[in-house]
Every structure is written in C-alpha cells, then in structure tokens.
ChimeraX commands (.cxc) that place a marker at each C-alpha (Angstrom):
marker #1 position 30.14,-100.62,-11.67 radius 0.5
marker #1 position 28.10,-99.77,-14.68 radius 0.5
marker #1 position 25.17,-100.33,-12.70 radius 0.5
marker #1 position 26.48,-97.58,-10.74 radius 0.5
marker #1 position 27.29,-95.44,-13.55 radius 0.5
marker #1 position 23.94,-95.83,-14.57 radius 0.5
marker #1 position 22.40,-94.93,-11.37 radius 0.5
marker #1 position 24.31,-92.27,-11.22 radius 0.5
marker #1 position 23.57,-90.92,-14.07 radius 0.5
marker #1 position 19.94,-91.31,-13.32 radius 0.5
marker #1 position 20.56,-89.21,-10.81 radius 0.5
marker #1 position 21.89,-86.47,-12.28 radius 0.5
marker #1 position 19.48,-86.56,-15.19 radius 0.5
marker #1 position 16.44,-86.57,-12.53 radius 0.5
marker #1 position 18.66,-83.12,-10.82 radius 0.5
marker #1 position 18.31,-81.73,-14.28 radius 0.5
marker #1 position 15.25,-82.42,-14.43 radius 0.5
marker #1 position 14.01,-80.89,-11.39 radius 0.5
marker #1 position 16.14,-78.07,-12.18 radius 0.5
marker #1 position 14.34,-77.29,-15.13 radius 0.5
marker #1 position 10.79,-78.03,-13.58 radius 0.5
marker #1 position 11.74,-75.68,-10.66 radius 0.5
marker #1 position 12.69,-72.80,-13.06 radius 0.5
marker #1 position 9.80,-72.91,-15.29 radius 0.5
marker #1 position 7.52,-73.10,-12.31 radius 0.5
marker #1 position 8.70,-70.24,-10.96 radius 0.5
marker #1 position 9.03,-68.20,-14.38 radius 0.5
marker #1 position 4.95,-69.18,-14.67 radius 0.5
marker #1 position 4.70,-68.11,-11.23 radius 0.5
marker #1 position 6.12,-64.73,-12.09 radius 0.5
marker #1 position 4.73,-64.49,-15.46 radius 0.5
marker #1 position 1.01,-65.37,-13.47 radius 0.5
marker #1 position 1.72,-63.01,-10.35 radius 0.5
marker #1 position 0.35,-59.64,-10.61 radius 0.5
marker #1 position 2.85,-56.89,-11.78 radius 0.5
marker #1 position 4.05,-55.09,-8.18 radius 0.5
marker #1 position 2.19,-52.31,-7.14 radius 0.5
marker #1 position 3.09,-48.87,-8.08 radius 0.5
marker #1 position 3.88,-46.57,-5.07 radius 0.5
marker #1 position 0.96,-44.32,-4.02 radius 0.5
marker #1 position 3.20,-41.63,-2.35 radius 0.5
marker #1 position 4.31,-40.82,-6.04 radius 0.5
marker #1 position 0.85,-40.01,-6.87 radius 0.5
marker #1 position 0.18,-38.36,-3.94 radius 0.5
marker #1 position 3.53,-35.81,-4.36 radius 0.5
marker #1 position 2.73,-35.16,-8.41 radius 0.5
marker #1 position -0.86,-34.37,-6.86 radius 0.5
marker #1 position 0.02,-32.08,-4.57 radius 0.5
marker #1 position 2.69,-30.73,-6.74 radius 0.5
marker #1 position 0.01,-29.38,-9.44 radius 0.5
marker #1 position -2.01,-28.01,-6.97 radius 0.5
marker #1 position 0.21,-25.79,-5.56 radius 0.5
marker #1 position 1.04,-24.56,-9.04 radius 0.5
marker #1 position -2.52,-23.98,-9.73 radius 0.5
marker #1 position -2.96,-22.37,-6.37 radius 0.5
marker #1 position 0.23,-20.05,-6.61 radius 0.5
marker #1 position -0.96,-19.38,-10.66 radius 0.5
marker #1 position -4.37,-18.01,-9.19 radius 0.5
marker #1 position -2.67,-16.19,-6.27 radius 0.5
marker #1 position -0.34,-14.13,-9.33 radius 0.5
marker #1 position -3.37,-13.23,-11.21 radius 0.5
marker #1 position -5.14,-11.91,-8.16 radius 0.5
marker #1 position -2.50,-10.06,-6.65 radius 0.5
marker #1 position -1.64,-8.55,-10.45 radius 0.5
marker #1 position -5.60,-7.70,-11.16 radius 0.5
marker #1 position -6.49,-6.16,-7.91 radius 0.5
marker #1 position -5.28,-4.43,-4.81 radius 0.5
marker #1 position -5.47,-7.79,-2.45 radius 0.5
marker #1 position -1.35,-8.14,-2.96 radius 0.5
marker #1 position -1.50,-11.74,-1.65 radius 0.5
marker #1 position 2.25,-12.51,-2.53 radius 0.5
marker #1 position 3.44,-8.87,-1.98 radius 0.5
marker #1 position 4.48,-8.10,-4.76 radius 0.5
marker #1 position 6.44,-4.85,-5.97 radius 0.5
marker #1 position 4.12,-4.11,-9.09 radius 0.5
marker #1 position 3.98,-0.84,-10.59 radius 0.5
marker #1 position 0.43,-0.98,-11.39 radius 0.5
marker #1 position -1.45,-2.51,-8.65 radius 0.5
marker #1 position -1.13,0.00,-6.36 radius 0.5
marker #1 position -3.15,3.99,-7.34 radius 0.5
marker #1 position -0.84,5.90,-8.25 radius 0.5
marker #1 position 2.16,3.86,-9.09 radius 0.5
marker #1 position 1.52,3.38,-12.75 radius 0.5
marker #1 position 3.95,5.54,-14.79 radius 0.5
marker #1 position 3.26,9.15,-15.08 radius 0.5
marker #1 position 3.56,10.76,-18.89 radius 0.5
marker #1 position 5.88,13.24,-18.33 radius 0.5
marker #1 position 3.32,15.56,-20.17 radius 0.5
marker #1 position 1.32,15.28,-16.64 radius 0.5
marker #1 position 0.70,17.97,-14.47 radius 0.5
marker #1 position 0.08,16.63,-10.54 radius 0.5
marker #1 position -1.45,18.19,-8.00 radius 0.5
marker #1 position 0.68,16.57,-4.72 radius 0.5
marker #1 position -1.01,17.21,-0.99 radius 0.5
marker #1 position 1.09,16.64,2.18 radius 0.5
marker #1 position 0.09,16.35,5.54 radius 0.5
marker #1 position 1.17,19.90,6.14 radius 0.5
marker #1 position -1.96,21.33,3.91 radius 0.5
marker #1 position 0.11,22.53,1.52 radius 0.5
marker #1 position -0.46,21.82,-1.98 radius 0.5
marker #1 position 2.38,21.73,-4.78 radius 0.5
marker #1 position 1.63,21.43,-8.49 radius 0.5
marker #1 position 4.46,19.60,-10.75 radius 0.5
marker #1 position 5.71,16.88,-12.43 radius 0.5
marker #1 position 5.52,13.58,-9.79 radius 0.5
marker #1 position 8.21,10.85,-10.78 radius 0.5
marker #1 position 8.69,8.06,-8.28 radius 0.5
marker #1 position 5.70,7.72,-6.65 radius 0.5
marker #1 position 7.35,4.00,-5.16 radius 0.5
marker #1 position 10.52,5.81,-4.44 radius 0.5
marker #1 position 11.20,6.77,-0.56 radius 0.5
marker #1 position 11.45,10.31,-1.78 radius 0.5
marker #1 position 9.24,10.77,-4.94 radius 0.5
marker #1 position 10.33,14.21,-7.01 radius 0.5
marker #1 position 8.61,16.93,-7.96 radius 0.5
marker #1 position 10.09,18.85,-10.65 radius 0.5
marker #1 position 8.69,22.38,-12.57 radius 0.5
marker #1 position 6.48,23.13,-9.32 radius 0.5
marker #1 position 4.09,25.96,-8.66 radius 0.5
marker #1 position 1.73,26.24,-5.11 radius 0.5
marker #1 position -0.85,28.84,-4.42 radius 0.5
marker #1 position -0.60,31.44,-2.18 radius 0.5
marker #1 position -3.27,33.65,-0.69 radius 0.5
marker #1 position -2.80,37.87,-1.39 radius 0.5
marker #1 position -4.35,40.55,-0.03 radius 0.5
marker #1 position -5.83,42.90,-2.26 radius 0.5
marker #1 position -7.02,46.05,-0.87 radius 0.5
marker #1 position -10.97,46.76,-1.18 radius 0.5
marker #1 position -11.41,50.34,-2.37 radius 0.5
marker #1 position -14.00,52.24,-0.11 radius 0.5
marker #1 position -17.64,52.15,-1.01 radius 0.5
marker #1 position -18.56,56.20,-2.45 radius 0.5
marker #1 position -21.74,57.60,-1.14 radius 0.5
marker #1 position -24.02,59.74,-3.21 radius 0.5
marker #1 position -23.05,63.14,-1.89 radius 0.5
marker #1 position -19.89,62.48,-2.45 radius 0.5
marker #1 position -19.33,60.86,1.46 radius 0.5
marker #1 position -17.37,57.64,2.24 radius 0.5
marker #1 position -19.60,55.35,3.46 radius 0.5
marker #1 position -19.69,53.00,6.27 radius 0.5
marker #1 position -17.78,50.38,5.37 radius 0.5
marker #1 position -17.05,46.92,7.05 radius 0.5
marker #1 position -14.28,45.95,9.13 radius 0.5
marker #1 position -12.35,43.96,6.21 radius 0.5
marker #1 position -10.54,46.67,3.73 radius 0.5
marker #1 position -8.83,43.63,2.19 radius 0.5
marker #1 position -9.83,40.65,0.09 radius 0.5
marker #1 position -8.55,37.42,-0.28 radius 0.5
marker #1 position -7.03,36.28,-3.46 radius 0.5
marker #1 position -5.14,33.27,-4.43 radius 0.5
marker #1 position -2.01,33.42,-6.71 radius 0.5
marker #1 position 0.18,30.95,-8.32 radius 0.5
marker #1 position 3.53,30.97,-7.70 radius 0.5
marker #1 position 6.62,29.48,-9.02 radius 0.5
marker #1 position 8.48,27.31,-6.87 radius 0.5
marker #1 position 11.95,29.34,-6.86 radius 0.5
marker #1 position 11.10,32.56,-7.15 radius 0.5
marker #1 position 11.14,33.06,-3.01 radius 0.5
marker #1 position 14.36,34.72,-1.41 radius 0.5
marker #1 position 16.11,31.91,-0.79 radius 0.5
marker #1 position 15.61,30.97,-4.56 radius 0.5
marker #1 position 15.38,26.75,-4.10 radius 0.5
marker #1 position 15.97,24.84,-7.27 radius 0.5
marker #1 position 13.22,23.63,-9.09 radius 0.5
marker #1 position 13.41,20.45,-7.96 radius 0.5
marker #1 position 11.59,19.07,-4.55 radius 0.5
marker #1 position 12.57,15.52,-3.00 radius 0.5
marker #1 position 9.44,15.02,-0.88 radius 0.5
marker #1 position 9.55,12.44,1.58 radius 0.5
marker #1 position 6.52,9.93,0.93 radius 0.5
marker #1 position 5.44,9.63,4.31 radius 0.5
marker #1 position 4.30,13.22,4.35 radius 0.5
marker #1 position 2.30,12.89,0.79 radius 0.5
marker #1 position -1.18,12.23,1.82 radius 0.5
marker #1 position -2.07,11.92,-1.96 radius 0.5
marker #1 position -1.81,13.37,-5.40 radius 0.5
marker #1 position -3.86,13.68,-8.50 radius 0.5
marker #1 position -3.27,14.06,-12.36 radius 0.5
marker #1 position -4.90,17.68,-13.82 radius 0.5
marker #1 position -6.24,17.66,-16.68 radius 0.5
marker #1 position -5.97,20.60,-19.59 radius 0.5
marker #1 position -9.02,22.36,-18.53 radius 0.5
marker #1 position -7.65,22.35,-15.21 radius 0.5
marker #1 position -7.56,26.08,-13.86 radius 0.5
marker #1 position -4.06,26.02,-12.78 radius 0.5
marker #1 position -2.70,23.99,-15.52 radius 0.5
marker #1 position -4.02,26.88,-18.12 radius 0.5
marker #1 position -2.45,29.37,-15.31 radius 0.5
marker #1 position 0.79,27.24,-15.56 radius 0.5
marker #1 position 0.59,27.43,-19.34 radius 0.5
marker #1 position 0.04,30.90,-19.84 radius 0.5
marker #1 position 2.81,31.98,-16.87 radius 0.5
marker #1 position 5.22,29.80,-19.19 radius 0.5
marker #1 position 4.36,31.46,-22.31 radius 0.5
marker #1 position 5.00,34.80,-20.58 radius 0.5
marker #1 position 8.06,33.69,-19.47 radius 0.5
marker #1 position 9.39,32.85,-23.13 radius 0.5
marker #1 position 8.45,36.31,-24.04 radius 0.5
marker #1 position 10.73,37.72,-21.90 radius 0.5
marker link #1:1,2 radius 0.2
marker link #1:2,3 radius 0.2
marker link #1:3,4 radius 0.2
marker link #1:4,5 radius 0.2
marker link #1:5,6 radius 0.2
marker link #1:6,7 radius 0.2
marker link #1:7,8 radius 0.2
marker link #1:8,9 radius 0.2
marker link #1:9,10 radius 0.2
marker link #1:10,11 radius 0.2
marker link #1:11,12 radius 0.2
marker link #1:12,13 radius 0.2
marker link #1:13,14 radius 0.2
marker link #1:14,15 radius 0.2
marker link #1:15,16 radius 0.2
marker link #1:16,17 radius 0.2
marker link #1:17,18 radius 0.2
marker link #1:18,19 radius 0.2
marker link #1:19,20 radius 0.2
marker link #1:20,21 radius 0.2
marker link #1:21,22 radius 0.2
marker link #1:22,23 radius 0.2
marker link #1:23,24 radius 0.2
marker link #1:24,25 radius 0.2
marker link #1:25,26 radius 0.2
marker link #1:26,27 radius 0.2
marker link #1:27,28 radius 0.2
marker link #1:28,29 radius 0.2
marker link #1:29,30 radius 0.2
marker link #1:30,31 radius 0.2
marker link #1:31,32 radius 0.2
marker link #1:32,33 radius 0.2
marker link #1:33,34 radius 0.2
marker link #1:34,35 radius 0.2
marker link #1:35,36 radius 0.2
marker link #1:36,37 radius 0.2
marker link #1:37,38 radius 0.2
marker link #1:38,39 radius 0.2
marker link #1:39,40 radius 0.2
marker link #1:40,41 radius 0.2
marker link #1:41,42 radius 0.2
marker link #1:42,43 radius 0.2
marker link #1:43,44 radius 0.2
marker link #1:44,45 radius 0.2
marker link #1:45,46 radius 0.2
marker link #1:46,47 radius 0.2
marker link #1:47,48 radius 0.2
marker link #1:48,49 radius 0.2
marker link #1:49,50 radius 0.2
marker link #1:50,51 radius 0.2
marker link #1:51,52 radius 0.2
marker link #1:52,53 radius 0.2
marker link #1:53,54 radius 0.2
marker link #1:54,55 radius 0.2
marker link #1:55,56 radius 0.2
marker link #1:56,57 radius 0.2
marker link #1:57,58 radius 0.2
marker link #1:58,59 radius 0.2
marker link #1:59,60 radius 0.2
marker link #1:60,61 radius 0.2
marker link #1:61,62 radius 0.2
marker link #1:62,63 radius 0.2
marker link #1:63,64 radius 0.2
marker link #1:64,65 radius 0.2
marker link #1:65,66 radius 0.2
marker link #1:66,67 radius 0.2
marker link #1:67,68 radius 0.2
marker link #1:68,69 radius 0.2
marker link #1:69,70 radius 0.2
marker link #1:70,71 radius 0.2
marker link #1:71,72 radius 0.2
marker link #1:72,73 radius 0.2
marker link #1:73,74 radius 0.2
marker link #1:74,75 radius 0.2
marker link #1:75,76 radius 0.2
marker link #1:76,77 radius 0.2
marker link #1:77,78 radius 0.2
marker link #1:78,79 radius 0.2
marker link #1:79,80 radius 0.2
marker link #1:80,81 radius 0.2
marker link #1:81,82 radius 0.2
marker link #1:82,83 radius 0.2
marker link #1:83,84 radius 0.2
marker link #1:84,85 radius 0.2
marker link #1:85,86 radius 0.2
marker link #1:86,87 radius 0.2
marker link #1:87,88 radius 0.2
marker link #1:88,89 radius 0.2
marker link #1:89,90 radius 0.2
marker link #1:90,91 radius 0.2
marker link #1:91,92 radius 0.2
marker link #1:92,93 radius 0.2
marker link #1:93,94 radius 0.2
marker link #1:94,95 radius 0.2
marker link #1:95,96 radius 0.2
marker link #1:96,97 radius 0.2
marker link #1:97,98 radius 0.2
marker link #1:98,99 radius 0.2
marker link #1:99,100 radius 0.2
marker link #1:100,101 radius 0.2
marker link #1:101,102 radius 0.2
marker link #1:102,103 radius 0.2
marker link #1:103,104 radius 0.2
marker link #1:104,105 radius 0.2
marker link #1:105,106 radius 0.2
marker link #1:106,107 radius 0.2
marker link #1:107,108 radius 0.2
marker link #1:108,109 radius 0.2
marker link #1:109,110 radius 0.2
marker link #1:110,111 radius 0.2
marker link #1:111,112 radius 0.2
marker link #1:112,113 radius 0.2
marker link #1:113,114 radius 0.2
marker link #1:114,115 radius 0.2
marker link #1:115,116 radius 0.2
marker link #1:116,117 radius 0.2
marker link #1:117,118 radius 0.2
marker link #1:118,119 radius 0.2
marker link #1:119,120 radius 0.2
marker link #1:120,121 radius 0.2
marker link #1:121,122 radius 0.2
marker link #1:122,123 radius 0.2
marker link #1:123,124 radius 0.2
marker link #1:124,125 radius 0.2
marker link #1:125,126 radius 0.2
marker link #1:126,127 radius 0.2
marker link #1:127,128 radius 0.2
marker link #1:128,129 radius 0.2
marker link #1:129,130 radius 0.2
marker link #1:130,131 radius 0.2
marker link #1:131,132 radius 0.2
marker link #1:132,133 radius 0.2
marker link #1:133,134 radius 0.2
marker link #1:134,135 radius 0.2
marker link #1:135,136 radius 0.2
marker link #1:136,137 radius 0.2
marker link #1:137,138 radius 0.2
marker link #1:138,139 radius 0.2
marker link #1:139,140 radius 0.2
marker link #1:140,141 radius 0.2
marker link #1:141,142 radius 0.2
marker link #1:142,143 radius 0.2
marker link #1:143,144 radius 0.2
marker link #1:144,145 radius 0.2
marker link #1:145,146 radius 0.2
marker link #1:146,147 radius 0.2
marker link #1:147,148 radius 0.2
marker link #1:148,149 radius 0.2
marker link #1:149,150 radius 0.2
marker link #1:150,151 radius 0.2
marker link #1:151,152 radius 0.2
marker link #1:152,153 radius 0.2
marker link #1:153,154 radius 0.2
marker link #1:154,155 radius 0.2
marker link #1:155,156 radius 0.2
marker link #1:156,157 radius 0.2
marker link #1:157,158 radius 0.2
marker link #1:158,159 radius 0.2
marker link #1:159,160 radius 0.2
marker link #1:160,161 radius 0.2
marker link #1:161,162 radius 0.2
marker link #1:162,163 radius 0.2
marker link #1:163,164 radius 0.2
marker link #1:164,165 radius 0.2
marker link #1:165,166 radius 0.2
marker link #1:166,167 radius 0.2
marker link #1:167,168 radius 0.2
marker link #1:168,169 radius 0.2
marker link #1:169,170 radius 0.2
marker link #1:170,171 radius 0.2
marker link #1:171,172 radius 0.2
marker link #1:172,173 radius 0.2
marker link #1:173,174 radius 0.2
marker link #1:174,175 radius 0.2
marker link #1:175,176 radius 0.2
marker link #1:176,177 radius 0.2
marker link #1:177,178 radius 0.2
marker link #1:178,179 radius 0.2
marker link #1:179,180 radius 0.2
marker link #1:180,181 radius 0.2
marker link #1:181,182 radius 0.2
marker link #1:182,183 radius 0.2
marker link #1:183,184 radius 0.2
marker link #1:184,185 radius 0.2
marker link #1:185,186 radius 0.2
marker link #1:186,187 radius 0.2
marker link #1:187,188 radius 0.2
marker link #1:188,189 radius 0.2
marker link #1:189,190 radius 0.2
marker link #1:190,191 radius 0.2
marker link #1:191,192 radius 0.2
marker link #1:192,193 radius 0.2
marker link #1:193,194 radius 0.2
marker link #1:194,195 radius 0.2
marker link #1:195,196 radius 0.2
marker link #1:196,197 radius 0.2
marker link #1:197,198 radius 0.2
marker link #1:198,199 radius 0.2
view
C-alpha cells in the first residue's frame, strides 16, 4: 500500500508539474507573441474625420470671403449690398418700373426692405419765353415753347399725402447705391430740409 501511496503521489507531483510547465509555456508564448494588431478601420474613420473638418473649415472661409456661398449661408456681408447701412446714408433705390426713390434703405435681406425720409425726381415744364427780334418782332420760334426740368420732390407731399415710409417689395428693386455728400441731390435734400426748419 505505501508503494501505492507513493506512486500515487508521484503522480500527482508529475500533474503539478506539468501544470506548471504548461502555464509558463504558454505565459512565454504570450509574452513572445506579437502584441494584436490594432484595427485599421479606426485609423481610417479619425482620417476621414479630420478631413472633412479641414474641408468644411476651407468651405466657411470661402463662402465668408467671397460671393461663391458654397454652404449658403445667410451672411450679412457677403452679398453687395447687405452690409449694414449707417443710418447717416442717403440711397439712391431703382425698381424695375424706372422709377428712382432717394432715402434711407434698411433691410436690404428683408422681403420688403424700407425706405424711409424719401424724395424722387420729377420732370416740370417750364415755359420758354419767345425769342425778341430786333425791330421789336417775335421771331420764329421752334415747335417746343417748354423745357424740361427735373425737380425733387418729397415723398408725401402728393394728394393722397402717403407716409414717409415705403415697404418696397425686393423683387421689384433692380439695385441701389449709397450717395455721397457731394452728391447733387443729397445737397438738394439738405438744403430742402434746412428750408423746412425755417418754416
């Protein structure tokens, strides 16, 4: 029986130690084996990632500096005329009609910009006095006994006196530009005002 003990306990020593060669095997197996591969789609989506950013960076810039509005966007100074206007700024405004009004333009992105403190020209007859001869005769004179003369009038003044405010829809404005000081009709405007607080 001891012999069997002893075998037995042979056995279990040789299990240990099989055991033990098994798991250090395979920890220098591990430990040896190259570390597993990191996944290349990772890569790939952080790649792709940045360059979008860079690409949608660039498109910003180029539809903020110039008039290509990739991205479409609603910018107030991309588009002529959509900066702010100083509200010291007189505005000559053309529609499609031919006529022109002179004001102050605010909302030029609005669907009805406004026009506020507006004047527009309008043409006058004047009557041409006949040419005297030198004994005292009229002369022949041409067909025309009137001339042509352009006015400035107030916007409000006409019979049906309109406030001095004009919603114009922006489909109909084929443009507008600022005047400056030495503009003709902005000294006209000027002195028509001064004459005004005279009164």
């Amino acid at each position: 029986m001891s012999d069997i003990k002893m075998n037995r306990a042979a056995e279990i020593q040789k299990m240990y130690a099989e055991d033990e060669r098994a798991e250090t095997a395979i920890s220098s197996a591990a430990s040896m084996a190259p570390a597993p591969k990191k996944s290349k789609a990772g890569k790939v989506i952080l790649t792709l990632f940045l360059i979008a950013v860079v690409v949608l960076a660039l498109l910003y810039v180029v539809s903020l500096k110039t008039n290509w509005n990739v991205l479409d966007l609603s910018k107030a100074s991309i588009a002529p005329g959509t900066e702010p206007i100083k509200a010291s700024d007189w505005q000559a405004v053309f529609l499609t009609n031919g006529q022109v009004y002179f004001g102050k333009l605010d909302g030029t992105t609005d669907a009805y910009p406004t026009l506020e403190d507006i004047y527009y020209l309008q043409v006058q007859q004047a009557p041409i006095q006949p040419a005297q001869a030198a004994g005292g005769e009229e002369a022949v004179q041409s067909a025309e006994t009137a001339k042509q003369q352009l006015i400035l009038v107030k916007f409000g003044t006409e019979l049906h006196r309109p406030m001095d405010k004009m919603y114009i829809n922006k489909d109909h404005i084929m443009f507008f530009e600022d005047l400056s000081s030495a503009s003709n009709v902005v000294t006209s405007i000027e002195d028509y005002k001064k004459q005004q607080e005279k009164k």
